[in-house]
C-alpha positions as CSV (number, residue, x, y, z in Angstrom):
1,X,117.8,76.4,101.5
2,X,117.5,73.1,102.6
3,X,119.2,69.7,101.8
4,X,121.8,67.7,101.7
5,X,123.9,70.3,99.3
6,X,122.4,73.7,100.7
7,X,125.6,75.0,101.8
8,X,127.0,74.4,98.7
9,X,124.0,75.5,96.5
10,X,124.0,78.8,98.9
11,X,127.0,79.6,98.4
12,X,126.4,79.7,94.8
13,X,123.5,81.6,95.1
14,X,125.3,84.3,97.5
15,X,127.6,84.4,94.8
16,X,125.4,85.0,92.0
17,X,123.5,87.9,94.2
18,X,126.6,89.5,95.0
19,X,127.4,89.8,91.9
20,X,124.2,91.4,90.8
21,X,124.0,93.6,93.7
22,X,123.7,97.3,93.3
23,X,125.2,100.2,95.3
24,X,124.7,99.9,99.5
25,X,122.8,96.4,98.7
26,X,123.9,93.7,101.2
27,X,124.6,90.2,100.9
28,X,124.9,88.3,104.2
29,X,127.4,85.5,104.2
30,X,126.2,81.9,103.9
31,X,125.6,80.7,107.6
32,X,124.5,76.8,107.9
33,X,122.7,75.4,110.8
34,X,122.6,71.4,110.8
35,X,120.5,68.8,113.0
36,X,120.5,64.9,112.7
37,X,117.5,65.2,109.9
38,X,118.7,68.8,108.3
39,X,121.2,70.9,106.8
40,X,119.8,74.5,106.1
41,X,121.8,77.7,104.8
42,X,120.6,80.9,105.4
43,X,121.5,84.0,103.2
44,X,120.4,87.8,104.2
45,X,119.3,90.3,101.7
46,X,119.6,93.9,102.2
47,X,118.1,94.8,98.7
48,X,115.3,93.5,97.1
49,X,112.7,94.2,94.1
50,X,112.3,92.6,91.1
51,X,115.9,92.5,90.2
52,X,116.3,90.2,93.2
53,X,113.8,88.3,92.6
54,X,114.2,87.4,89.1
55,X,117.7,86.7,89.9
56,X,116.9,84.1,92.8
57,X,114.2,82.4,90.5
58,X,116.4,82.1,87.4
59,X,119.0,80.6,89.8
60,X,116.6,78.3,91.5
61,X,114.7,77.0,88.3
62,X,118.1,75.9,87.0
63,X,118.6,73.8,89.9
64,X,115.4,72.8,90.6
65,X,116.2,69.3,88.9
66,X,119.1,68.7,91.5
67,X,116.3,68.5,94.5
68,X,117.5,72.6,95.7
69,X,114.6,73.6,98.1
70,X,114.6,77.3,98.5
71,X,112.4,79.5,100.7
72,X,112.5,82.8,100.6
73,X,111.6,84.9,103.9
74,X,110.6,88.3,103.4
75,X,111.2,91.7,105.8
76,X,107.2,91.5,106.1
77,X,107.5,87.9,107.2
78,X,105.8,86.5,103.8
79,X,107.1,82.9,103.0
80,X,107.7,82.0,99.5
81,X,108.4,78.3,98.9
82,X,109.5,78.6,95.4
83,X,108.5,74.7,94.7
84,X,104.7,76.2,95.2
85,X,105.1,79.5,93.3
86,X,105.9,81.1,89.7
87,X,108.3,83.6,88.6
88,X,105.3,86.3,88.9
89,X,104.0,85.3,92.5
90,X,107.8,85.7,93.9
91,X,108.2,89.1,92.1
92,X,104.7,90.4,93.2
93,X,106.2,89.5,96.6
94,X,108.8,91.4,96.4
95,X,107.1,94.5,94.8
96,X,104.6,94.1,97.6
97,X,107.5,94.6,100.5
98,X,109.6,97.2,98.3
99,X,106.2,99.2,98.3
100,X,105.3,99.5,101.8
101,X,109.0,100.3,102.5
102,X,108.9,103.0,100.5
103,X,105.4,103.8,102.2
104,X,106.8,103.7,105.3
105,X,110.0,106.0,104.3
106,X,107.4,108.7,103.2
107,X,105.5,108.5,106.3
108,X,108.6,109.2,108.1
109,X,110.2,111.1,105.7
């Protein structure tokens, strides 16, 4: 997140995935890294799917009005601005990563 309020809006969200978060998920706390132009949160995921991404998205639509700026970083390294992308290109994104984990599990596996 990014802004003027993105340790605040960060912390909400952390607290809103927390409390959705399933058995041996992960929710990093919020860490903030500021410059003179800047303030940006970061939050780390150790779960994902569809659950997590629904959950970000109805937490970012119903801030969107306030100016929150959310991007979401996958595992694979895909960006999703969520100002440029609907509900169903952030969930395919997260289906996408959640299938070549498990991919990569049954190669190993």
């Amino acid at each position: 997140m990014s802004g003027p309020n993105a340790a605040r809006s960060a912390a909400e969200l952390r607290a809103v995935l927390a409390a959705n978060a399933g058995p041996g998920d992960e929710v990093s706390p919020v860490e903030v890294r500021r410059s003179a132009e800047l303030v940006i949160a970061v939050i780390g995921l150790v779960f994902g799917g569809v659950g997590a991404a629904k959950t970000i998205w109805d937490w970012w639509h119903s801030r969107r009005p306030d100016g929150v700026a959310v991007t979401v970083l996958l595992s694979d390294g895909t960006r999703v601005e969520l100002s440029n992308a609907s509900s169903g290109e952030l969930k395919i994104a997260f289906q996408q990563v959640e299938s070549r984990q498990a991919e990569d599990g049954d190669q190993r596996g």
